[in-house]
Biopython code that builds the backbone (N, CA, C, O; Angstrom):
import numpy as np
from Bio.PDB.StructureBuilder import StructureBuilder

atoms = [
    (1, "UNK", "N", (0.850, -1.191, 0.000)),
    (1, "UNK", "CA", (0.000, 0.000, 0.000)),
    (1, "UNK", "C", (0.892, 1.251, 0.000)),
    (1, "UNK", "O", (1.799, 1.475, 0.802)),
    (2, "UNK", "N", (0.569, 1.894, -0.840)),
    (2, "UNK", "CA", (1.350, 3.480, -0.781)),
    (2, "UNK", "C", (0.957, 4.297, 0.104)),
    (2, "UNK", "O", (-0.247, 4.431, 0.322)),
    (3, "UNK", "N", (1.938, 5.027, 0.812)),
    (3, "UNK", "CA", (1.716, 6.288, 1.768)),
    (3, "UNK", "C", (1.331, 7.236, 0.999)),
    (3, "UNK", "O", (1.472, 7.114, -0.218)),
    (4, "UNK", "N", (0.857, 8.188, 1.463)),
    (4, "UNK", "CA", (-0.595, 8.933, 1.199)),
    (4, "UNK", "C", (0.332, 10.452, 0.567)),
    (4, "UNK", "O", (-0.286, 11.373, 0.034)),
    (5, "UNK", "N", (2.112, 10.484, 0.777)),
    (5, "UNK", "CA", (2.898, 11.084, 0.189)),
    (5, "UNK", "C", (3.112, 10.498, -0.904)),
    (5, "UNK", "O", (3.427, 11.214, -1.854)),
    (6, "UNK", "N", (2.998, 8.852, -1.134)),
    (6, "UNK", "CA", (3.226, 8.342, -2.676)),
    (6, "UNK", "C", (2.449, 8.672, -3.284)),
    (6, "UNK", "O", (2.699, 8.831, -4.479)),
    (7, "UNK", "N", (0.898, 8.987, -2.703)),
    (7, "UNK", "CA", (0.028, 8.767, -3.353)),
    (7, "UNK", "C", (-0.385, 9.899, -3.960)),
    (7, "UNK", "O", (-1.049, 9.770, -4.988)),
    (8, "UNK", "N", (-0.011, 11.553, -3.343)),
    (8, "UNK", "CA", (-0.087, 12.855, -3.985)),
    (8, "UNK", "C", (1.285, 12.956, -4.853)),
    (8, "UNK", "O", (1.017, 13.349, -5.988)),
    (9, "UNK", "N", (2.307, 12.782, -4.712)),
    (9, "UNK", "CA", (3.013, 12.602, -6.002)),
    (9, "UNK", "C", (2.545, 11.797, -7.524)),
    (9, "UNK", "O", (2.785, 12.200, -8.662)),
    (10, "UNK", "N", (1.711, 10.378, -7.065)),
    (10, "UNK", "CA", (1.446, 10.589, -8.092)),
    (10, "UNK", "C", (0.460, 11.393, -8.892)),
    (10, "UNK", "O", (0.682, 11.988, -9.946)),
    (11, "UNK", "N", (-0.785, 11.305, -8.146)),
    (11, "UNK", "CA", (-1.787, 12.539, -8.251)),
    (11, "UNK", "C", (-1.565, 13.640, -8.637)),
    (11, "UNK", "O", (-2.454, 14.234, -9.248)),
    (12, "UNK", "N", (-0.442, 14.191, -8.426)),
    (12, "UNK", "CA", (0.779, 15.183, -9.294)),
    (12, "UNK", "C", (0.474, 15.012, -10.645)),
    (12, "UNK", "O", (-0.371, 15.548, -11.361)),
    (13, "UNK", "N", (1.455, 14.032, -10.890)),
    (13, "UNK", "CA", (2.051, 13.292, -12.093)),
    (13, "UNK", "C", (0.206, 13.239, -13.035)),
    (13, "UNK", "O", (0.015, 13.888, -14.064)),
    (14, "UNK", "N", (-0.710, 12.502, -12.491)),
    (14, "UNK", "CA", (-1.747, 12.053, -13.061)),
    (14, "UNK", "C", (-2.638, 13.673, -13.309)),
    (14, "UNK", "O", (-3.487, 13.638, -14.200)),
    (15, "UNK", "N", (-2.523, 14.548, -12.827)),
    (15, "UNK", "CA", (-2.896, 15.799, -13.262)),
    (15, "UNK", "C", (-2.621, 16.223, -14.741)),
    (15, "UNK", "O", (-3.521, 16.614, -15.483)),
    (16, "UNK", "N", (-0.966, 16.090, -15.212)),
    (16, "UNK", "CA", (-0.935, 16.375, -15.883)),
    (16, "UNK", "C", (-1.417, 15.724, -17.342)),
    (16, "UNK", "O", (-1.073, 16.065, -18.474)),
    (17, "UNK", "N", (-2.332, 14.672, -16.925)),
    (17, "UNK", "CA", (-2.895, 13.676, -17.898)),
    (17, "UNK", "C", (-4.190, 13.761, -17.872)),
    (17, "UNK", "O", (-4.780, 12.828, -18.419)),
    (18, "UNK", "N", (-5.024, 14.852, -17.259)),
    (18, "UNK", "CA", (-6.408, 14.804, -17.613)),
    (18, "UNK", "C", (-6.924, 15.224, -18.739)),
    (18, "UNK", "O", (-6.445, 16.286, -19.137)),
    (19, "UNK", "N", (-7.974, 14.613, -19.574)),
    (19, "UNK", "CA", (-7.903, 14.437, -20.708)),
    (19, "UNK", "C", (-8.783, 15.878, -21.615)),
    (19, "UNK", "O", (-8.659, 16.401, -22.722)),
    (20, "UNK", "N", (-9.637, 16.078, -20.458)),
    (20, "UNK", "CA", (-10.281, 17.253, -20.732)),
    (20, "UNK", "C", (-10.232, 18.250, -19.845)),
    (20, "UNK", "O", (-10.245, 18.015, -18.637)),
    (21, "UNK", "N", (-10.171, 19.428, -20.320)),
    (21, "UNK", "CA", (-10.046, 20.759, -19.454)),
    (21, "UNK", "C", (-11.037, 20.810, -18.436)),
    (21, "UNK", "O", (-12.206, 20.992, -18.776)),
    (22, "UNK", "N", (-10.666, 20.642, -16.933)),
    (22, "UNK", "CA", (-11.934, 20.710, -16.169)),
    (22, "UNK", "C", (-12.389, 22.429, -16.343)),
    (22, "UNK", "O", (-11.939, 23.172, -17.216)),
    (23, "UNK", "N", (-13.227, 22.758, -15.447)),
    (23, "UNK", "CA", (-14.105, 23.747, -15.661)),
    (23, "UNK", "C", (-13.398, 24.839, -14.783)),
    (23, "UNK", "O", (-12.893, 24.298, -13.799)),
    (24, "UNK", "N", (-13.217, 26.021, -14.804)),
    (24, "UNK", "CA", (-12.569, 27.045, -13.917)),
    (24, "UNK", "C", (-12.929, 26.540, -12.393)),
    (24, "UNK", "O", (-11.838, 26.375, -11.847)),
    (25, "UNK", "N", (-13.793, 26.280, -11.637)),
    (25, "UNK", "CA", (-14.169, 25.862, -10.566)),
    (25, "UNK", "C", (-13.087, 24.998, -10.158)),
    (25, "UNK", "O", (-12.173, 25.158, -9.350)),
    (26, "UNK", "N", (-13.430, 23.991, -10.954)),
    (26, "UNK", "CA", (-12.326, 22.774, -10.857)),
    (26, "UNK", "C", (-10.824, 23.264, -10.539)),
    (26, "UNK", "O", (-10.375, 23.488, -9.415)),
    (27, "UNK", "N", (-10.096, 23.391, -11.851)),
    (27, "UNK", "CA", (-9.113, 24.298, -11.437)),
    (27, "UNK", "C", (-8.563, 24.724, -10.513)),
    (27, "UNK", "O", (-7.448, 24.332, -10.169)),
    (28, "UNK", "N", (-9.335, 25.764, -9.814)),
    (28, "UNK", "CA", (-9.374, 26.660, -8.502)),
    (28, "UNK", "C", (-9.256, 25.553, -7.243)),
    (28, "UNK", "O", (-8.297, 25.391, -6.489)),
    (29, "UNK", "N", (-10.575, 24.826, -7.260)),
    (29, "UNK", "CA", (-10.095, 24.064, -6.561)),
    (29, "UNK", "C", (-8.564, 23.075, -6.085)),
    (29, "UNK", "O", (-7.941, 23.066, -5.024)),
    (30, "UNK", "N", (-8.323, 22.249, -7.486)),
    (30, "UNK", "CA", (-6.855, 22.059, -7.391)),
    (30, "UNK", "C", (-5.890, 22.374, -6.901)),
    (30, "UNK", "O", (-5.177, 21.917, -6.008)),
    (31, "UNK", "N", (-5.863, 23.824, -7.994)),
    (31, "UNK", "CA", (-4.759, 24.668, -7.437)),
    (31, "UNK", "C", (-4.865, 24.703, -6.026)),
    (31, "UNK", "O", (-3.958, 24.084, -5.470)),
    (32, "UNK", "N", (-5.823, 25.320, -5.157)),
    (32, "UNK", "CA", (-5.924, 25.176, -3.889)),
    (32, "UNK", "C", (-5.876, 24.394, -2.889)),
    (32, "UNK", "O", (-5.617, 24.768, -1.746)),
    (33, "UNK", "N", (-6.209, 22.825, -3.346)),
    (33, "UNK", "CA", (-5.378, 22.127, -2.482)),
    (33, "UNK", "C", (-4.672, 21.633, -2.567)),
    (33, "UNK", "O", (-4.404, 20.701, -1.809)),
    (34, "UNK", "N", (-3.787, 22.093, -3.822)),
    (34, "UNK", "CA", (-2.389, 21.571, -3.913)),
    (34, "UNK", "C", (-1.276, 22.553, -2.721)),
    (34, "UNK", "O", (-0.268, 22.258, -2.079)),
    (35, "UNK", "N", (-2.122, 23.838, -2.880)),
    (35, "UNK", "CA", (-1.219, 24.961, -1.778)),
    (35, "UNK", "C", (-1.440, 24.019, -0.918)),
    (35, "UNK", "O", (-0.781, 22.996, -0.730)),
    (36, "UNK", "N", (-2.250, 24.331, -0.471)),
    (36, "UNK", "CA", (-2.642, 23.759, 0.752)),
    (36, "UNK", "C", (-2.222, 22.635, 1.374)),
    (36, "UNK", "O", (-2.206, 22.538, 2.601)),
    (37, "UNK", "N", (-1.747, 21.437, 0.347)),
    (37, "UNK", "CA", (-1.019, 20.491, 0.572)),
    (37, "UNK", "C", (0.155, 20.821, 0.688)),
    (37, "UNK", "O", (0.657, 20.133, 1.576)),
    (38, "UNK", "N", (1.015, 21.657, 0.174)),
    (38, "UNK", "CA", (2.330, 22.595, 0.237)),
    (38, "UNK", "C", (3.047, 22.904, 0.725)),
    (38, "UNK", "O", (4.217, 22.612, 0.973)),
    (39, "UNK", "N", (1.756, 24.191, 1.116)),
    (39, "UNK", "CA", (2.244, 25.369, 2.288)),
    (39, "UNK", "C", (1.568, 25.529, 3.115)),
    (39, "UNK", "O", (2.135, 25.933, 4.130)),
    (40, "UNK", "N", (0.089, 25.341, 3.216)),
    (40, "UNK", "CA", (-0.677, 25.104, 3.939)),
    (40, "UNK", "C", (-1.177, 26.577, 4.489)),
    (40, "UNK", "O", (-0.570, 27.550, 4.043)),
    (41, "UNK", "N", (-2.043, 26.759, 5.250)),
    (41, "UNK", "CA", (-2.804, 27.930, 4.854)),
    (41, "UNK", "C", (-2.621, 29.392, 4.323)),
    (41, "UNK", "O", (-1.592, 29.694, 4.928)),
    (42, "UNK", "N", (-2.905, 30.333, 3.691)),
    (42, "UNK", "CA", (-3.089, 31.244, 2.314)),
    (42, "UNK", "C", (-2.187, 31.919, 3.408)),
    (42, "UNK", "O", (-2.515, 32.033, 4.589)),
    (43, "UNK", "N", (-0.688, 32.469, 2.709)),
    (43, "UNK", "CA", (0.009, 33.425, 2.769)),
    (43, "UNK", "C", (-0.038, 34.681, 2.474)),
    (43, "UNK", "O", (-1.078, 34.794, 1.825)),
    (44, "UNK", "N", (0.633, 36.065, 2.582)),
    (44, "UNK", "CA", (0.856, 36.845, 1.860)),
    (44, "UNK", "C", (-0.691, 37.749, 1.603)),
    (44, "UNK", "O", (-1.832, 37.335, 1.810)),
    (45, "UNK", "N", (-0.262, 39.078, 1.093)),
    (45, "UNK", "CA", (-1.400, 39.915, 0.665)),
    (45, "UNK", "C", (-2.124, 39.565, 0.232)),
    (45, "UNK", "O", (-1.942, 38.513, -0.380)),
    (46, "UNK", "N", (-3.282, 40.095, 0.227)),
    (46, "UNK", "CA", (-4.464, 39.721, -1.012)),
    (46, "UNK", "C", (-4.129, 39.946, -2.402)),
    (46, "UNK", "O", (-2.959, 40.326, -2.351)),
    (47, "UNK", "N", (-4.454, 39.930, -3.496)),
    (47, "UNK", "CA", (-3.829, 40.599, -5.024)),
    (47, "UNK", "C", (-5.083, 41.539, -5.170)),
    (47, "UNK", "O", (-6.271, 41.288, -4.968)),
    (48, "UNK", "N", (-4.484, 42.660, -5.568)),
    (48, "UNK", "CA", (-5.295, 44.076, -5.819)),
    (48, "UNK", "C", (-6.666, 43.965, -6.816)),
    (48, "UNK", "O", (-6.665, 43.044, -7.633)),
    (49, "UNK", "N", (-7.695, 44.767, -6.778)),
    (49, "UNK", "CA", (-8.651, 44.639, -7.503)),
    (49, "UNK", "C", (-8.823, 44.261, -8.358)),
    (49, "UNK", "O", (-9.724, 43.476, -8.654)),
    (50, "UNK", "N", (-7.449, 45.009, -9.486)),
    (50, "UNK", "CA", (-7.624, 44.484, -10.913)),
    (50, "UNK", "C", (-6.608, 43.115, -11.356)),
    (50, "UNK", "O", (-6.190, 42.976, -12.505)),
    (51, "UNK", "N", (-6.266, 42.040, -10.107)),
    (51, "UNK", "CA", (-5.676, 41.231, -10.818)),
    (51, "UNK", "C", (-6.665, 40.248, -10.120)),
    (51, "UNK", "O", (-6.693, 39.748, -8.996)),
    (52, "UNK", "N", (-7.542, 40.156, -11.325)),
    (52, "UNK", "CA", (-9.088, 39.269, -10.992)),
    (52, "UNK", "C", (-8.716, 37.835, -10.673)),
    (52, "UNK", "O", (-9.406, 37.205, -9.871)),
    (53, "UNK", "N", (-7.302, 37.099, -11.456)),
    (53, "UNK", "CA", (-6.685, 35.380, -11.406)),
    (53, "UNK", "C", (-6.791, 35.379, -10.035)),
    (53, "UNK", "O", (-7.495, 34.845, -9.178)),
    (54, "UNK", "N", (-5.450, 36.496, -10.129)),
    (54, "UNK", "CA", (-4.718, 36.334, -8.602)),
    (54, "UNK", "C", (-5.720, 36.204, -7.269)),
    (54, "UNK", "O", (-5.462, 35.348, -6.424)),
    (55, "UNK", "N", (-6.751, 36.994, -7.131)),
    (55, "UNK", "CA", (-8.205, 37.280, -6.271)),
    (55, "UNK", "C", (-8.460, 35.638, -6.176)),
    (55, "UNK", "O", (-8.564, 34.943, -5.165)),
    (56, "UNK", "N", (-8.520, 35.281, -7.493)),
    (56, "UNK", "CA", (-9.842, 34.086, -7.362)),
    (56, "UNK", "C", (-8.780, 32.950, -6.597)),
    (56, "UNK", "O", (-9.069, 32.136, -5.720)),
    (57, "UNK", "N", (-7.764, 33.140, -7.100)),
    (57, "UNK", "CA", (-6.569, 32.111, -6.305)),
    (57, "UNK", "C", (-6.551, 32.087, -5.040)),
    (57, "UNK", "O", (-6.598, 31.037, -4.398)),
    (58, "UNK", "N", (-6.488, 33.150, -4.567)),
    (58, "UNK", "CA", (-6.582, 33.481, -3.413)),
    (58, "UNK", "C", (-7.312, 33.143, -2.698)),
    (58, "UNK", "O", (-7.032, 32.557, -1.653)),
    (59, "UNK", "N", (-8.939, 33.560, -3.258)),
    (59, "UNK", "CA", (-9.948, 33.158, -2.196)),
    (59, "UNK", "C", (-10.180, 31.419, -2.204)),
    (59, "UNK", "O", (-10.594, 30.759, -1.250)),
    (60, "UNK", "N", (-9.725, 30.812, -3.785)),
    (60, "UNK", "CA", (-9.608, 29.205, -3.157)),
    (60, "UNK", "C", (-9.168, 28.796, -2.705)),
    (60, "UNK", "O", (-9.477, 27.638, -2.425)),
    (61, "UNK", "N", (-7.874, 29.475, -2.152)),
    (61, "UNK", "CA", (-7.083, 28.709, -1.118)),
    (61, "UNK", "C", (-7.914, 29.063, 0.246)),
    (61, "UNK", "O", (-8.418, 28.270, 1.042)),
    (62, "UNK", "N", (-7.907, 30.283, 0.274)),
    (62, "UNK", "CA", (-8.006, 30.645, 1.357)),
    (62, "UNK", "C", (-9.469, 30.158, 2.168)),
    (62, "UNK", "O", (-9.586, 30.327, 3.381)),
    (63, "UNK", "N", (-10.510, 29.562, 1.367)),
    (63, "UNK", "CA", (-11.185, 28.898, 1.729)),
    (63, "UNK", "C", (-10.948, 27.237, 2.185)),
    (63, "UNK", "O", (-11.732, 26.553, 2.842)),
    (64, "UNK", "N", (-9.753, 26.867, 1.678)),
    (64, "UNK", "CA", (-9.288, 25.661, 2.721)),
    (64, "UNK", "C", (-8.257, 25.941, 3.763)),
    (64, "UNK", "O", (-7.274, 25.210, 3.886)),
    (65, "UNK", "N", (-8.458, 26.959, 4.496)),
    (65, "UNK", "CA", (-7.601, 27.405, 5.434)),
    (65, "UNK", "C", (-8.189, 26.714, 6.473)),
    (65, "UNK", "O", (-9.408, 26.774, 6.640)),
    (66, "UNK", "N", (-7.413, 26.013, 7.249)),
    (66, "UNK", "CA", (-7.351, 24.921, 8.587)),
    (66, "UNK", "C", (-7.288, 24.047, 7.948)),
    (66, "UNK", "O", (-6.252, 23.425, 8.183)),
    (67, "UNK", "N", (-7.793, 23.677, 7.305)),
    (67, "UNK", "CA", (-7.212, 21.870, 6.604)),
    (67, "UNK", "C", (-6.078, 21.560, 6.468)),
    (67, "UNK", "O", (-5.209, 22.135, 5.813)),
    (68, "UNK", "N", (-5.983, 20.226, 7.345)),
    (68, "UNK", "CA", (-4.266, 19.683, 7.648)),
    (68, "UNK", "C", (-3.816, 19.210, 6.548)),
    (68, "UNK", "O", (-4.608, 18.441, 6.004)),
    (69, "UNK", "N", (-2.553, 19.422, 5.850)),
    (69, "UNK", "CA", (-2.030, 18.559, 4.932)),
    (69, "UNK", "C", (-2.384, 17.438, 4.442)),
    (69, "UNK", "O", (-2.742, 17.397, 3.265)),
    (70, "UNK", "N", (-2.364, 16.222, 5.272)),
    (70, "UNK", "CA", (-2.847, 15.196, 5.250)),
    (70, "UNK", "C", (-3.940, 15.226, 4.649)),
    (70, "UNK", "O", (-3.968, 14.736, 3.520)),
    (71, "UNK", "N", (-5.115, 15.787, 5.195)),
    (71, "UNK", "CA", (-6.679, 16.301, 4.695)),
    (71, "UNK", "C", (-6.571, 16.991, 3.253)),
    (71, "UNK", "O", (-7.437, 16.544, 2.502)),
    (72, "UNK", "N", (-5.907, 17.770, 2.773)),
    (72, "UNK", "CA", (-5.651, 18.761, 1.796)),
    (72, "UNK", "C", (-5.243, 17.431, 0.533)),
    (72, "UNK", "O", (-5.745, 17.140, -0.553)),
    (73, "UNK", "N", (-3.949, 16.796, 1.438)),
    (73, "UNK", "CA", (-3.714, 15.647, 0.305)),
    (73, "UNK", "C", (-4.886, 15.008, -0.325)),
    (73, "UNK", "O", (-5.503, 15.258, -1.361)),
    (74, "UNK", "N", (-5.026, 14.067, 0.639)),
    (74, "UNK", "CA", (-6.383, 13.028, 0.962)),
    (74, "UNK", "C", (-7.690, 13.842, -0.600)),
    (74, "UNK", "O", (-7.886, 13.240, -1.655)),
    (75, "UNK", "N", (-8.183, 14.904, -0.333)),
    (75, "UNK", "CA", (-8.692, 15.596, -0.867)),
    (75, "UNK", "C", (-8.422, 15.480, -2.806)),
    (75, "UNK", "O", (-8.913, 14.869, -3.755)),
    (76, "UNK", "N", (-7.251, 16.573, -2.530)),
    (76, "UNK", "CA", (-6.488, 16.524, -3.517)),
    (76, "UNK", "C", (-6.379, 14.934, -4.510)),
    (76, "UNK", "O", (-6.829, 14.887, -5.655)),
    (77, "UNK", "N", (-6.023, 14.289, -4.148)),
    (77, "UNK", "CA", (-5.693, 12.822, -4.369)),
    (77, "UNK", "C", (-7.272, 12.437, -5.187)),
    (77, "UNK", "O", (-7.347, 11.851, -6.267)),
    (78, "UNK", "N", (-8.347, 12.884, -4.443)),
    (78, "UNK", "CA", (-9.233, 11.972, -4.468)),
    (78, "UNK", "C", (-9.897, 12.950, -5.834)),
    (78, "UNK", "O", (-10.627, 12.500, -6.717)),
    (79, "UNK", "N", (-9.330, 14.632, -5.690)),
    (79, "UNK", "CA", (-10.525, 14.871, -7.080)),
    (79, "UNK", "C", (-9.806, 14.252, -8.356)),
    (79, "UNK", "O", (-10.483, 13.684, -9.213)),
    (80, "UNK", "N", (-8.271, 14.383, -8.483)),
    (80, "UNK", "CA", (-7.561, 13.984, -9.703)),
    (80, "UNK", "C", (-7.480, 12.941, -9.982)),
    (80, "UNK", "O", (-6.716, 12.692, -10.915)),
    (81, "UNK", "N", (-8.296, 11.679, -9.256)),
    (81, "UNK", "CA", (-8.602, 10.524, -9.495)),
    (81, "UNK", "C", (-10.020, 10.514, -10.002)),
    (81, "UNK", "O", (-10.477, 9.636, -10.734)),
    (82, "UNK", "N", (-10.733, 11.648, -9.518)),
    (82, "UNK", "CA", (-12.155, 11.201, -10.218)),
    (82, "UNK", "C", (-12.160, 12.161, -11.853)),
    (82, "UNK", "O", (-12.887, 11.851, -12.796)),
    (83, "UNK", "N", (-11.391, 13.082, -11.861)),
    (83, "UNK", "CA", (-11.212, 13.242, -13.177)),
    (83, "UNK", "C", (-10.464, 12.824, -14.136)),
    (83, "UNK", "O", (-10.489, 13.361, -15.243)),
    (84, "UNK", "N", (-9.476, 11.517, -13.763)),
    (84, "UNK", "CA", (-9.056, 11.315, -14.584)),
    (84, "UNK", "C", (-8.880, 9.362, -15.086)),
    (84, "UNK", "O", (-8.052, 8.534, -15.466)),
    (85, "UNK", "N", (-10.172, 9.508, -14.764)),
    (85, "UNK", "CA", (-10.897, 7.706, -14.443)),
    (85, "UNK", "C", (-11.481, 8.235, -15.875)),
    (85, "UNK", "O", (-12.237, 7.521, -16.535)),
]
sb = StructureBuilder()
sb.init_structure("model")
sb.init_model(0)
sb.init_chain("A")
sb.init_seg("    ")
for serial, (resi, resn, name, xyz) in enumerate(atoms, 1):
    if name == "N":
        sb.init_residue(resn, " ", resi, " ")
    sb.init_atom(name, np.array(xyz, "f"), 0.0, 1.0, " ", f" {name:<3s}", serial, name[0])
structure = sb.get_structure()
C-alpha cells in the first residue's frame, strides 16, 4: 500500500494527464489544495482589484484554510482521481 505522500506525487504526475479541461471551478479548486497540501494555509497579501486570477486564487485557497495537509492531500488525491478515471 502506498503512503498517502506516494500517493499525492502521483496525483501530481496524473494531473498532468487529464484528458479534458476541467471547468474554472475545478481548477481553482486544485490549485488550492495543492497549496494547501504545500504550504498550507493562504500566505501573503491579497492581489489588488484588478488582478481578478490572482483574487480568485486566493480566495480558493483561502477557503481551505485549517485543513491539515494530510486532509488537503487526501482531498487533492481523491478529485484527480475522479477526473481522470
Amino acid at each position: 500500500m502506498m503512503s498517502l505522500e506516494q500517493q499525492f506525487e502521483e496525483a501530481k504526475i496524473k494531473s498532468k494527464t487529464i484528458a479534458t479541461k476541467p471547468s474554472n471551478d475545478i481548477l481553482l479548486k486544485i490549485y488550492a489544495l495543492f497549496k494547501q497540501s504545500t504550504e498550507g494555509d493562504v500566505k501573503g497579501d491579497k492581489p489588488g482589484f484588478f488582478d481578478m486570477v490572482g483574487q480568485a486564487k486566493y480566495k480558493a485557497w483561502e477557503e481551505q484554510k485549517g485543513k491539515s495537509k494530510e486532509e488537503a492531500q487526501q482531498n487533492y488525491i481523491d478529485l484527480i482521481n475522479s477526473l481522470t478515471q
